[in-house]
N, C-alpha and C positions, 0 to 999 in steps of 0.2 A: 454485476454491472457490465452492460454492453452498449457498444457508441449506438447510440439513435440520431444522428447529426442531420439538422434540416437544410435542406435545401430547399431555394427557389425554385419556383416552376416553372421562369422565363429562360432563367441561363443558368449555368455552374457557375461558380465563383472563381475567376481571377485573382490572382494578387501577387506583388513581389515583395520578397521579406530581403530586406540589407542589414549589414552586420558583420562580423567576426564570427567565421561561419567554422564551429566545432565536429567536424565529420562522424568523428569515432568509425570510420570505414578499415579497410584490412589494413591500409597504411598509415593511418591515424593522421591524415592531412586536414591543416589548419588554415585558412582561406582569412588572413587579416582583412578584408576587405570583399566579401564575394557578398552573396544574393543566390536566395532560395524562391524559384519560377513553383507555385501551388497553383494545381487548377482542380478543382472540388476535391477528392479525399487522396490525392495524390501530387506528389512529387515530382513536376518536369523535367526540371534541371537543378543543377548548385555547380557555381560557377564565379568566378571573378566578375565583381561586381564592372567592370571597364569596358565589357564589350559589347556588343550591339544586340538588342533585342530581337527573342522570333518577331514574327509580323505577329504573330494571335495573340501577342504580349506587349503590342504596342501602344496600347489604350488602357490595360493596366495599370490599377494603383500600386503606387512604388513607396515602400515605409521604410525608411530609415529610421529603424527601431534604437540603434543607438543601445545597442548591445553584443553579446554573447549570444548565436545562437546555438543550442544545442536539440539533439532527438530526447522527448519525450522519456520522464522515467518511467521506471518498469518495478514496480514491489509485487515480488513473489511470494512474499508470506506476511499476509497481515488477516485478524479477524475484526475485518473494519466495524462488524457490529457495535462492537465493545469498547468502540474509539473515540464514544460522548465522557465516556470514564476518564477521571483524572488519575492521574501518576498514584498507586496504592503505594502509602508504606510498609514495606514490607518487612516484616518482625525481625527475621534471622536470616540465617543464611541455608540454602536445599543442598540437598542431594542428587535430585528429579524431579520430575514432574507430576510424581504421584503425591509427595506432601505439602506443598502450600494450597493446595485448594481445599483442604481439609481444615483450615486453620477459619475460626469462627469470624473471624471479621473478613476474611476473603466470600465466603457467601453471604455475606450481610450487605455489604459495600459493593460489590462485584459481581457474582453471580447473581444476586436476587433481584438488587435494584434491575438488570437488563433483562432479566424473564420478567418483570413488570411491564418494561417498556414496553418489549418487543413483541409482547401478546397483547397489546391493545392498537388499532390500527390510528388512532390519530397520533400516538406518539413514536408506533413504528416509521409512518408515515416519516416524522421529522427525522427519526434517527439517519432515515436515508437521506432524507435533502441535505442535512447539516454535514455528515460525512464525508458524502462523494464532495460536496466544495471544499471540508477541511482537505482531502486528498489532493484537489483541485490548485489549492492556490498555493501547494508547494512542489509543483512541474510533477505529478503524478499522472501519468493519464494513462497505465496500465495496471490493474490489482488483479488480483484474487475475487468472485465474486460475492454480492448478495445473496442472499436466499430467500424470497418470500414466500406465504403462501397465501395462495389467492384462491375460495371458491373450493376450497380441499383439496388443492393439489400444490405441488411444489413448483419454481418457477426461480430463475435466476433474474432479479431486477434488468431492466434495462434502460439504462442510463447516458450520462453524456462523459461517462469513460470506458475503457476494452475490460474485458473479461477475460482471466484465461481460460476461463474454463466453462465456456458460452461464445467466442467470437463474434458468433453471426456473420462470418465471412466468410467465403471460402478457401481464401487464402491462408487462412492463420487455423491451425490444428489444432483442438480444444485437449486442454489437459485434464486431468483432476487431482481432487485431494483428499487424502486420510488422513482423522487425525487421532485415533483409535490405536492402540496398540496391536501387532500383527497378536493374533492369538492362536497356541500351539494344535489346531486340528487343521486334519485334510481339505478341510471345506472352506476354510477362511484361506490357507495358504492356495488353494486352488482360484480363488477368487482374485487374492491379490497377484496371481502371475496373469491373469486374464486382465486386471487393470494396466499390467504393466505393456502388455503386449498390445493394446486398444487405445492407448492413449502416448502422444508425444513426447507430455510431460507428467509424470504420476509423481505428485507431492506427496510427501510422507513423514509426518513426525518423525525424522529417528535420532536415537542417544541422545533424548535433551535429559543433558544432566552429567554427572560428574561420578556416580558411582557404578557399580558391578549389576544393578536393575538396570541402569540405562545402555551401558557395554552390551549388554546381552541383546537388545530389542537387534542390534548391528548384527549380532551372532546369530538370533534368529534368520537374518535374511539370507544371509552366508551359507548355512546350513539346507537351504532349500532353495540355492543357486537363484536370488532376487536380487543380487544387484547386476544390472542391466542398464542401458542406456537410459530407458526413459525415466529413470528412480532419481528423483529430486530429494536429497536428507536434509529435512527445516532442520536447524540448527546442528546438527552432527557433533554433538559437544564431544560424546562419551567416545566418537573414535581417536583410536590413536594412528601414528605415521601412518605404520603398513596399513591399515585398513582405508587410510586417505587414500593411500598409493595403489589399494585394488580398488575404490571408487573410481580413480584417474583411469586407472586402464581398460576397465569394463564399461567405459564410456556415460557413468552416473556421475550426477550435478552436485551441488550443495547450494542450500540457501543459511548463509551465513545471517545472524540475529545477534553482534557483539552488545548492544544494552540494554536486551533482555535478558541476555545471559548473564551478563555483571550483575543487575541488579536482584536475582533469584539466586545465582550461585555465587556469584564473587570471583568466576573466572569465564572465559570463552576459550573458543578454538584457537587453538597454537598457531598464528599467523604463518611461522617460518614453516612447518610443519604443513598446512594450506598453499602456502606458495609453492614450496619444493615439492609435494605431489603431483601438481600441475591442474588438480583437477580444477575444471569448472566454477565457478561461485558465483555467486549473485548476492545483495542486499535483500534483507527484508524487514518493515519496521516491529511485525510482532503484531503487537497490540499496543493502546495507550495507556493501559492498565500497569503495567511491568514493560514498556519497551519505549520507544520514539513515537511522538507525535506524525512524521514525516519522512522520507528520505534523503532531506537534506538537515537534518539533525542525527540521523543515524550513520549519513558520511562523515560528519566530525566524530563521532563519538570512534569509530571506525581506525579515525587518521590517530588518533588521540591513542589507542589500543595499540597499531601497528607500533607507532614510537615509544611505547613503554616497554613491548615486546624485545623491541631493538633490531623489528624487521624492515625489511626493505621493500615497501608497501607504495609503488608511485600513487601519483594523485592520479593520472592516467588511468591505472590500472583500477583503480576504486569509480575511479565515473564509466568505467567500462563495466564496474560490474551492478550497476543501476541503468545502463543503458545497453548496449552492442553485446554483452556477455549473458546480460540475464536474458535477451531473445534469444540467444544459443539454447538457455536453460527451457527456456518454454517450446524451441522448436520455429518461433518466430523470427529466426534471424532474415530470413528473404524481405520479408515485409518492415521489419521495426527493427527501433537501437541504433540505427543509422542514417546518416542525411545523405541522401544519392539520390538520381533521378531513378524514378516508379517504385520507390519507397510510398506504405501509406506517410502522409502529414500529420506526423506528429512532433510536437517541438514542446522545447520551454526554452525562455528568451530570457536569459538575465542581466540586468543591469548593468553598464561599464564593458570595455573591449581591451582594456590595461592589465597588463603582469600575465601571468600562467596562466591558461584558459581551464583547467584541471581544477588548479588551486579558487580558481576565481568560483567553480560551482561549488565545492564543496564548502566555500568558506560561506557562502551566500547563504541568506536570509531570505523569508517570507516577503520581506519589506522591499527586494531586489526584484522578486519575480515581476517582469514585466508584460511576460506574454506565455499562458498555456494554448496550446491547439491542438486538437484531437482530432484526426478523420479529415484534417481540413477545417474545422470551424474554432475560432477563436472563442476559449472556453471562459477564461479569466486570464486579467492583464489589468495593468496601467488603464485607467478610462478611456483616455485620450487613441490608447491603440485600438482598445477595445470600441470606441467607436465609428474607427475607420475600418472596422472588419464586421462592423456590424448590415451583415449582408439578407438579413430575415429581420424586415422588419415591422411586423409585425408580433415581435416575440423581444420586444424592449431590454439590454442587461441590467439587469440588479442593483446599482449604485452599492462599495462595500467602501471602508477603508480601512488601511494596513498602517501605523505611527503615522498618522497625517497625510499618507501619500493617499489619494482618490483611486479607486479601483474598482471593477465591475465583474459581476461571474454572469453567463449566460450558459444556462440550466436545461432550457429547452430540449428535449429532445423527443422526435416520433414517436410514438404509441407509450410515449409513456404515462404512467397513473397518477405522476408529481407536478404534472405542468401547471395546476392549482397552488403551489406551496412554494413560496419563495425562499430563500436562506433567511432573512432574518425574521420570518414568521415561524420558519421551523426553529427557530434559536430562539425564539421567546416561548413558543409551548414547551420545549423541551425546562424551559429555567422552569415554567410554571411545574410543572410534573414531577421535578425533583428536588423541589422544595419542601416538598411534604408527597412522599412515595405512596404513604398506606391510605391517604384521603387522597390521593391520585387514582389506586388501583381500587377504591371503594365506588369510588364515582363509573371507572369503566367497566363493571364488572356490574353496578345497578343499568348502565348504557344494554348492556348485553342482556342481561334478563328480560330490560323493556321491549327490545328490539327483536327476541325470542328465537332469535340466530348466532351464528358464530361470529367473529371479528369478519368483515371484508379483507384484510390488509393487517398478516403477521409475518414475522420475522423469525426464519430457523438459526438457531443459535447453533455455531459451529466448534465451541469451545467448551462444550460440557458433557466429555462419555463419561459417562454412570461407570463401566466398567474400570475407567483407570483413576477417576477421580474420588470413588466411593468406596470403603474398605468394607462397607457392612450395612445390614439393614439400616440401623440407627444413623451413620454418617449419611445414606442416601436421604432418608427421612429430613434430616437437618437440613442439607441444601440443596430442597426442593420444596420446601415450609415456608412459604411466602411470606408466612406473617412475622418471619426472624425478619424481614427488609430493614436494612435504614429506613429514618423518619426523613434525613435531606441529606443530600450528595449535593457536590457543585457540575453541573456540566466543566466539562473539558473546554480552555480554550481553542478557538481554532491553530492560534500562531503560539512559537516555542516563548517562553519570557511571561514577565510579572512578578512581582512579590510573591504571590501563592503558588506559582512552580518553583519558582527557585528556591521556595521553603521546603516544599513536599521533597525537592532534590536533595538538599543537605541533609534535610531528615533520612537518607537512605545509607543502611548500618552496612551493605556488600559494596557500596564503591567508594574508589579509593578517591581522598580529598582532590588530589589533583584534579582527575576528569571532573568533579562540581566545579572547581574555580575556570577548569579549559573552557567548561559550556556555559558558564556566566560569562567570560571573555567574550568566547565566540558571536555571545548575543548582547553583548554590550551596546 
């Protein structure tokens, strides 16, 4: 996904955002009462809302949003593909990440049904519209990319959120990702120093997991002098202190994933242990298979982990590491993570200007989010904001709602191939399609014979190497046999809550009762 945000052809767009203006800047200053000056995908000013207007901003619309604003989150490790899937029960308790995808109901349920989807272009199609909103209406507007392929070549989507690993700016450094195990010859190790030196930010599965397989992926890197500045470790379970403390120093990231890791292993990273190295960290939600729908579910679960730990976890420091810290982590600090002027315009606006500004995101809900903007254009919000920013009009938003509150997303974006498929048409093919999977994938598969060509519009799945997930002929054969699929799956809610997550949740045998009752709480 990369911002396509439209513009007018007459003018830029104007506007002034008021509010409780949450900087996350070097000093961490909080403006009870300031105003953020947008002129098209940029940042003018941010400033106390009491003093006098430039002149080019005196014809400006002025909204008193009648919130919290903060910059724009930032998820560095999600494989949003996989993100229509709901919460797997997960049988037992891992090791790593080489044994639950091996377990029959995980390629039944999970791997097969999304190689169903994702190879057919009308329900690829939805998986994208319905995702990037899911991402959307929870202040997401930086991930990880899509992957499609179009025409027999590959292509990162472009959509109406950033990509880190596609920008399309010049400003902002594109990273990438592996999600492969480094493998013991000269040629792969010779590649991945080439990734590391080419790129800002090179993501890298390492040490997901708890035993002596996972230890070692870390030791691998050790060993042939890879950790470096731009080495981002998704999850870093299997390191211990000192190897925190040579991440910290050799100037490599971490992307911390505490409820995906609970719910596969039954533990995560040692907070005190992540603090006192110093290093770097960022959020990230995983997937919705094994982890958060969101990153504002994955900051509670987060806050909820630090205090059982009995670490000293501020709220600060946790909104820092979904905003201001995770553009450290990509390299994007100049441009994103922070509200300043010639910052790009990116925000999420939430509800109420009362108690800890910290406290007040993490604690928030779906149903708070008042106002996404990406690039400058207001992506999803409250209606009523969303249609005072509705500056293209010719490209109407969406009417959605969240427990009652009226809400709208605007989807729109340049050259994109989606500007036909709305969210709630892509959420009703998606229900159809996976209600009955095998007379889904029998129908597009007679589509495809007729048609006497390939899919237009397929989706590469980033979460399935043959190499670490397949122990042997026969295990690969199993989960890549389409015809083991579920007969129906429920698509994934967009928003956290309902009777059928919070069933799926207690049903989960690796976390500890407390965090289910915190996150029923929290979403009460």
């Amino acid at each position: 996904m990369s911002t396509g945000a439209s513009k007018p052809t007459d003018a830029v767009p104007r506007y002034i955002l008021e509010g409780r203006v949450v900087t996350l800047n070097s000093r961490d200053e909080v403006l009870e009462r300031g105003r953020i000056l947008i002129r098209g995908s940029r940042i003018l000013a941010v400033e106390p809302s009491d003093g006098p207007l430039p002149e080019a901003f005196q014809d400006a619309p002025i909204i008193d949003t009648r919130g919290t604003l903060y910059p724009g989150l930032i998820d560095l490790h999600n494989h949003f593909v996989y993100d229509v899937l709901t919460l797997w029960r997960v049988p037992k308790r891992y090791l790593d990440r080489t044994q639950w995808p091996r377990h029959a109901e995980y390629a039944s349920r999970i791997s097969l049904p999304i190689r169903v989807l994702a190879g057919h272009a009308p329900s690829a199609r939805a998986i994208v519209r319905y995702i990037e909103a899911k991402a959307l209406l929870a202040g997401t507007t930086t991930g990880q990319g899509i992957r499609t392929r179009v025409s027999g070549g590959e292509a990162l989507f472009r959509g109406a959120m950033r990509n880190v690993e596609e920008p399309r700016d010049e400003h902002l450094p594109a990273g990438s990702t592996r999600v492969m195990d480094l493998h013991d010859d000269a040629e792969d190790i010779e590649s991945f120093r080439d990734a590391l030196k080419s790129r800002a930010a090179y993501f890298y599965h390492l040490g997901e997991g708890v035993d002596d397989y996972a230890h070692r992926r870390y030791l691998d890197l050790a060993e042939h002098d890879l950790i470096q500045p731009s080495l981002v470790g998704i999850h870093s379970l299997g390191l211990q202190r000192q190897e925190l403390d040579t991440m910290a120093s050799r100037g490599a990231k971490v992307v911390w994933s505490p409820f995906s890791n609970l719910l596969l292993y039954g533990q995560t990273l040692s907070v005190p242990d992540l603090l006192g190295s110093g290093v770097t960290f960022c959020l990230g939600c995983d997937w919705s298979p094994t982890g958060s729908k969101n990153l504002l579910q994955e900051l509670k679960v987060a806050r909820h982990e630090a205090a059982r730990q009995g670490a000293s976890l501020s709220s600060r420091t946790l909104v820092r590491a979904v905003t201001a810290d995770a553009a450290r982590v990509a390299g994007w600090q100049a441009q994103v993570g922070t509200l300043r002027a010639n910052a790009l315009a990116d925000l999420l606006i939430i509800e109420g200007t009362g108690g800890d500004p910290y406290d007040a995101l993490i604690s928030a809900t779906e149903k708070q989010v008042r106002l996404v903007i990406v690039d400058g254009v207001a992506r999803f919000g409250d209606r009523a904001l969303m249609d005072k920013l509705a500056f293209d009009r010719s490209h109407p938003p969406e009417n959605w709602t969240v427990d009652g509150i009226e809400k709208a997303f605007y989807l729109w974006a340049e050259d994109s191939p989606l500007n036909d498929l709305g969210f709630e048409a892509a959420r009703s093919l998606l229900d159809e399609a996976m209600a009955d999977l095998p007379v889904f994938r029998q129908r597009m598969e007679h589509a495809v014979r007729e048609r006497g060509g390939p899919e237009p519009f397929e989706l590469v799945l980033d979460n399935e190497p043959q190499d670490v997930f397949a122990t042997g002929p026969e295990t690969a054969a199993f989960i890549t046999d389409l015809s083991r699929v579920a007969g129906r799956i429920t698509l994934d809610a967009p928003t956290v809550g309902g009777p059928d997550y919070w069933e799926l949740l207690s049903a989960q045998v690796n976390l500890d009762d407390t965090l289910k009752q915190q996150l029923r709480q929290d979403y009460a």
